[in-house]
C-alpha positions in Angstrom: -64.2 -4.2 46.2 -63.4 -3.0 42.8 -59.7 -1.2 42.6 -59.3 2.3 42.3 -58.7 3.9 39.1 -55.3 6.4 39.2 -56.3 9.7 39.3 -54.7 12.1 36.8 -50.8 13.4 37.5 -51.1 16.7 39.3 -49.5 19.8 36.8 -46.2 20.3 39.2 -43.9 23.8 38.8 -40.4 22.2 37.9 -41.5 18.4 37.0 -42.5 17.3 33.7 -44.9 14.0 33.8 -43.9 11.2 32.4 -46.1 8.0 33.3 -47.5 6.2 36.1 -45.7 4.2 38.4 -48.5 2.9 41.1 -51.5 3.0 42.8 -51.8 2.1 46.2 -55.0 2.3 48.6 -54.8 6.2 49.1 -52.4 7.8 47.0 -51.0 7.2 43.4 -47.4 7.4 42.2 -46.1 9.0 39.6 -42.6 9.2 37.6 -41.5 12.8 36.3 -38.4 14.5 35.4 -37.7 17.4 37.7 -35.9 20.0 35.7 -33.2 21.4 38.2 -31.3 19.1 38.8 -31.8 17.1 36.0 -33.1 13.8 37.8 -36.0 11.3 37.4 -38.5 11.5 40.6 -41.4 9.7 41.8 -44.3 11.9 43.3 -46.9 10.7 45.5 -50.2 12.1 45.7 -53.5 12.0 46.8 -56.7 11.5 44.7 -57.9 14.9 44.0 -61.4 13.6 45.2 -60.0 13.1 48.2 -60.7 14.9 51.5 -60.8 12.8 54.2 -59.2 14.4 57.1 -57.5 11.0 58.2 -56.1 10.5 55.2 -54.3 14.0 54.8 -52.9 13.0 58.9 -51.4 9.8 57.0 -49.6 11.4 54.5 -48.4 14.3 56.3 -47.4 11.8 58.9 -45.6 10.0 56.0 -44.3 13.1 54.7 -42.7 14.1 58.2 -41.3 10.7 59.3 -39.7 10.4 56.0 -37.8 13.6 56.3 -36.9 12.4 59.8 -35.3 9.2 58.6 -34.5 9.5 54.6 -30.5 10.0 54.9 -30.3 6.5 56.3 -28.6 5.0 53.4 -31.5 2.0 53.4 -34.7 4.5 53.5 -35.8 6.2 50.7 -35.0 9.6 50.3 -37.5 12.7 50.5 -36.7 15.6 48.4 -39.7 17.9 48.8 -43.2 17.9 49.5 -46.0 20.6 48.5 -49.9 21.2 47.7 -50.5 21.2 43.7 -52.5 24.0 42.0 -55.9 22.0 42.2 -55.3 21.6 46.6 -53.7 17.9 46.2 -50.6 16.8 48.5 -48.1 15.5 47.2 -44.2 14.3 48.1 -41.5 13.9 45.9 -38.8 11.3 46.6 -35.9 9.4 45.2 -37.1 7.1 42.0 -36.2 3.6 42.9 -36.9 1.4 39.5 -37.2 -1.7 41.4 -38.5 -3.4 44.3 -38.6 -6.9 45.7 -42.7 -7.2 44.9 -42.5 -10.4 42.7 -38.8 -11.0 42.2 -38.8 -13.7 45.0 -41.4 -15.6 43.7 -40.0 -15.6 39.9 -36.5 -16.4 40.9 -34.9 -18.0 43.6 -32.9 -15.4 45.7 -29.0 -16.0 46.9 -28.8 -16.9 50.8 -26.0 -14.2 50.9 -28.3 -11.6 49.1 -30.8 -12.3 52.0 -29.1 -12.1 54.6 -27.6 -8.7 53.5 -31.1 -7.7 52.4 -32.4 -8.7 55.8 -29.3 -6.8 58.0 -29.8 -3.6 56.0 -33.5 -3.5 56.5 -32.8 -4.1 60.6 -30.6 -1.1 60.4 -33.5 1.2 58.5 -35.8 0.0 61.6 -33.9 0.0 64.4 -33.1 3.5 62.9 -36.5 4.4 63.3 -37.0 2.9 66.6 -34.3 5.1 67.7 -36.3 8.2 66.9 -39.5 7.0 68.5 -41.0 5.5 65.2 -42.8 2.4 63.5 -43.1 1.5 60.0 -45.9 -0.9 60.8 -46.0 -2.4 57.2 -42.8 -3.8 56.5 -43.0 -6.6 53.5 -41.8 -7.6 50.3 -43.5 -4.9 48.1 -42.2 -1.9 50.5 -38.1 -3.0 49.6 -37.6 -0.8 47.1 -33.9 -1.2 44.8 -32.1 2.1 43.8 -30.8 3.1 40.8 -27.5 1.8 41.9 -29.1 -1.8 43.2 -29.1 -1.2 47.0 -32.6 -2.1 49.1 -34.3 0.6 50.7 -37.5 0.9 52.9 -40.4 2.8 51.7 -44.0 3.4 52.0 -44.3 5.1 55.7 -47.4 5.5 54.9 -49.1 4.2 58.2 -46.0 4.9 60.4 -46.7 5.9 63.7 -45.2 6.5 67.2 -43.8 4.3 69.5 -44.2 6.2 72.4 -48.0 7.9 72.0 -49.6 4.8 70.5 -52.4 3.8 72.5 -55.7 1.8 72.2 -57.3 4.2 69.6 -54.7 3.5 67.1 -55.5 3.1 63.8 -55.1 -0.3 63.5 -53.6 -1.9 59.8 -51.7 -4.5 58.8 -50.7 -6.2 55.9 -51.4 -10.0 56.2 -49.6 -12.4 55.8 -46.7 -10.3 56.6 -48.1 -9.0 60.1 -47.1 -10.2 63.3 -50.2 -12.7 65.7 -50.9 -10.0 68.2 -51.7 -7.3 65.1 -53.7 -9.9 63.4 -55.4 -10.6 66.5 -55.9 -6.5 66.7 -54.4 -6.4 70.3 -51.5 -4.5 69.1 -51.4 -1.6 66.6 -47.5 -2.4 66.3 -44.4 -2.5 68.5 -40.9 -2.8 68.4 -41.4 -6.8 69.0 -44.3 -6.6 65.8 -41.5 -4.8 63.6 -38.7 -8.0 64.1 -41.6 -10.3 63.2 -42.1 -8.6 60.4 -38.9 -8.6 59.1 -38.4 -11.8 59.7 -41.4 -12.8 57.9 -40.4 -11.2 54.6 -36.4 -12.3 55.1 -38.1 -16.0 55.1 -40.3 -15.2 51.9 -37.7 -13.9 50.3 -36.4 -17.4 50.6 -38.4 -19.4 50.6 -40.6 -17.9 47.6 -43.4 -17.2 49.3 -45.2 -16.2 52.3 -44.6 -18.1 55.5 -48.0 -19.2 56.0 -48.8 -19.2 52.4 -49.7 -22.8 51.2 -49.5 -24.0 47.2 -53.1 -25.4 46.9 -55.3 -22.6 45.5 -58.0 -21.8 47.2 -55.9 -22.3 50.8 -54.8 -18.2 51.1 -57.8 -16.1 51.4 -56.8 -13.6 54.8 -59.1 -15.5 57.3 -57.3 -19.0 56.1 -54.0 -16.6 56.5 -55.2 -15.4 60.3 -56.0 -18.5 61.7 -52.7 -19.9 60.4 -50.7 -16.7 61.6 -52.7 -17.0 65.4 -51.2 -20.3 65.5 -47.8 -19.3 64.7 -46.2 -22.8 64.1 -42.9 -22.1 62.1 -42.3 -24.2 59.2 -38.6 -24.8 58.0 -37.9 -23.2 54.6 -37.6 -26.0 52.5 -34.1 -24.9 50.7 -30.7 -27.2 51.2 -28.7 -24.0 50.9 -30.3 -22.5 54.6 -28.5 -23.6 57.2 -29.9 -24.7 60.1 -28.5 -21.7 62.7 -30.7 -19.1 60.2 -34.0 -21.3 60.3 -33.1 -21.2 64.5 -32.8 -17.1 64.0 -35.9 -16.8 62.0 -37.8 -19.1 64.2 -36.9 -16.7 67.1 -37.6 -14.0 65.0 -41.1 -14.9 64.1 -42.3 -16.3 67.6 -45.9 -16.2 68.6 -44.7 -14.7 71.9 -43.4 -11.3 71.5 -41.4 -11.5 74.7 -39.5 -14.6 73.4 -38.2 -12.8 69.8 -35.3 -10.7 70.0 -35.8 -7.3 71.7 -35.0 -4.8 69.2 -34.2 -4.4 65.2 -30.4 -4.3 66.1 -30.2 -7.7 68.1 -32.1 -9.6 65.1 -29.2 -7.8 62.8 -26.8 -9.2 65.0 -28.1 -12.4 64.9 -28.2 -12.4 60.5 -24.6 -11.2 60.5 -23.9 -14.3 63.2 -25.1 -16.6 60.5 -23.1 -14.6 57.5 -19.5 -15.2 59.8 -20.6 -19.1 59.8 -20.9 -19.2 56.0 -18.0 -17.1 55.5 -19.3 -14.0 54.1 -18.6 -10.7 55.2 -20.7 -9.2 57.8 -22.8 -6.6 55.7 -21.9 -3.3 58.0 -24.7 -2.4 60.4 -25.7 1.3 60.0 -27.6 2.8 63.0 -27.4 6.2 64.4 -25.0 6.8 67.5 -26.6 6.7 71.0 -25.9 10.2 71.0 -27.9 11.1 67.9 -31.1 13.2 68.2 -33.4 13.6 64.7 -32.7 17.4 63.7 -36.5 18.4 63.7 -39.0 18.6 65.8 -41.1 15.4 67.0 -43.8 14.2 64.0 -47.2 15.2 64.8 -49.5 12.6 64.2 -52.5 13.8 64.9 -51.6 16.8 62.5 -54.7 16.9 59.5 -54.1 20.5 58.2 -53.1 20.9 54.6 -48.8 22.3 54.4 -46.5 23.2 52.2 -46.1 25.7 49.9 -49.5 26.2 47.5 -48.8 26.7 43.8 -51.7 28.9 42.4 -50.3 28.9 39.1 -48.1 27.0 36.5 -45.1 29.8 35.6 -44.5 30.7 32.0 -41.1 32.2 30.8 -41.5 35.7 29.9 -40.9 37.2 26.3 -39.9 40.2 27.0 -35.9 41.2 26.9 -34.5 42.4 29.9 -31.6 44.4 30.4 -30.4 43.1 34.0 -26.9 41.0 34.8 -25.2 39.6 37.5 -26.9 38.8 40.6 -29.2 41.5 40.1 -31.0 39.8 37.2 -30.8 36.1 39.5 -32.4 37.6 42.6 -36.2 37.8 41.7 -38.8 35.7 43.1 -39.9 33.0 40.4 -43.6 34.5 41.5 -43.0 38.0 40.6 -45.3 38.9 37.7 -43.3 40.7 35.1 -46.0 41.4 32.1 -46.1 45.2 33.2 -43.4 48.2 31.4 -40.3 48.0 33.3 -38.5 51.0 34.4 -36.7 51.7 31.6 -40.3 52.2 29.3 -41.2 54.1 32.4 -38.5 56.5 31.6 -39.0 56.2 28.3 -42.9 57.6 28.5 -41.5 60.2 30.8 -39.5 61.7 28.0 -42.2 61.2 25.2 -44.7 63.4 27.2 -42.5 66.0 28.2 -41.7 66.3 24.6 -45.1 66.2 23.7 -46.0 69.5 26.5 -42.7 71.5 24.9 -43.8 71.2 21.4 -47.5 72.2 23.0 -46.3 75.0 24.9 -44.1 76.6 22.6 -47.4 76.2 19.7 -49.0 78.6 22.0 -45.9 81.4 22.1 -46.2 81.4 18.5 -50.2 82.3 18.5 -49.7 84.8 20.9 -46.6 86.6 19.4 -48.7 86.4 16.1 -51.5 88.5 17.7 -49.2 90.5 19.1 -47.8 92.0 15.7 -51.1 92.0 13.6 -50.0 89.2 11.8 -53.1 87.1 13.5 
């Protein structure tokens, strides 16, 4: 199948375009400058031939789960989300220049970098496991670096819930990063999926390359990939500098069994920031909600296809004419009002012009009739 073309950037109140950052299998991305605050932002948005029903449940889904998770300090940050003048939905979220797409196969990645990588990405998931969600496509490509070079998880684009997923789950996976059972479409992702997941791309990110990815060309095409994922046979990353107790942990982590990985996000975190003690390195700090926590909005409706957020009908243009308002006064307007018609003090000003006009009028009249009056006339 041939790849989709970008569409072309939506005209957004408040953002200026700038260029293109992505196209993925739904939506494209987009870098613009929002103009208060000052800040560079990436905008996702649908193809504005777009109106697939399922695909607007996806992003609103994406939309809802971000806002849930995004001040996690490893998940990408929402700011806003809306419907564009032509009926597209977009979201606009922190701009991230970087992401580990390709950097781990052009250069070979400190184990210390990995391993903190690989504990901060745990957190972001059990994170999301707390709040009854999964990411369900967790990879290389979806580890996005901030402006100030931490990793963050993005892309929640085929999130769903933990608790309501069920046989008719959409299923969709990203091989060779998806765990046996997904591959095998008997799961559409669970908690034990996620840690295989992760511990599939903590292993490419060392070793260069996909777990079950071999050099010979030719060797990779996704049925060559499933049959080698079904099988599940874990290969030691062939690097001096990994010890042996983190090929044990990743082994565990990537099991063929889901009952024999580690139970939750947290517990495979654990086991990274074991292996970080051993080589001396600082633990990298473990951030996960308190068991008290609750998110601070209602539950994400999946099934939810309808088209929100505010609908911008028209591009605003700054008005010419000079007003005569201060203070808060001249603040409090709503950016919608339409201010191309006289305001009140013209009103006032006509007011006085015709009742000019009806003096000189009236008193015209006295005149003729004081003229008859005398003969004059």
């Amino acid at each position: 199948m041939a790849a989709r073309l970008p569409s072309a950037p939506p005209i957004l109140p408040g953002l200026t375009y700038i260029r293109p950052l992505g196209s993925g299998g739904f939506a494209d991305v987009f870098l613009y400058e929002q103009d208060m605050p000052r800040r560079n932002v990436a905008v996702k948005v649908l193809p504005s031939d777009v109106r697939d029903p399922e695909l607007r449940r996806m992003f609103n889904a994406e939309a809802d789960v971000l806002a849930h998770l995004s001040a996690h300090p490893s998940i990408v940050t929402v700011y806003q989300a809306g419907i564009s003048a032509e009926g597209r939905p977009y979201i606009v979220m922190e701009y991230c220049p970087g992401s580990l797409a390709q950097r781990y196969r052009l250069e070979r990645l400190p184990v210390a970098e990995v391993l903190s990588i690989g504990v901060k990405m745990a957190g972001a998931l059990e994170s999301a496991h707390r709040a009854g969600l999964a990411h369900r496509d967790v990879k290389p490509s979806n580890i996005l670096i901030t402006t100030f070079g931490a990793p963050v998880l993005a892309d929640f684009g085929i999130s769903s819930s933990l608790v309501q997923a069920g046989s008719d789950e959409v299923l969709a996976m990203s091989i060779p990063w998806s765990a046996p059972e997904v591959v095998a479409e008997e799961s559409p992702g669970t908690v034990a999926s996620e840690v295989w997941s992760l511990g599939a791309t903590v292993y490419s990110l060392l070793a260069g390359h996909s777990p079950f990815e071999k050099r010979e060309r030719g060797q990779n095409g996704k049925d060559q990939l499933r049959r080698r994922i079904a099988r599940a046979a874990y290969t030691e990353i062939a690097r001096t500098d990994v010890p042996g107790s983190l090929q044990a942990v990743l082994a565990k982590a990537m099991s063929r069994d889901p009952a024999r990985r580690y139970p939750s996000a947290r517990e495979f975190a654990d086991a990274l920031r074991e292996v970080q003690r051993e080589l001396g390195i600082t633990p990298t700090p473990l951030e996960v909600p308190e068991d008290d926590w609750a998110p601070a909005s209602a539950a994400v409706d999946f099934d939810d296809r309808t088209m929100r957020g505010t609908v911008r009908s028209r591009v605003e243009r700054e008005s010419r004419r000079k007003t005569h308002d201060s203070g808060v006064a001249g603040l409090a307007r709503d950016e919608d009002t339409d201010f191309t018609g006289p305001d009140r003090v013209g009103r006032r000003a006509l007011g006085w012009v015709l009742a000019a006009a009806a003096a000189v009028v009236v008193l015209a009249v006295v005149c003729v009739v004081v003229l008859l009056a005398t003969g004059v006339l």
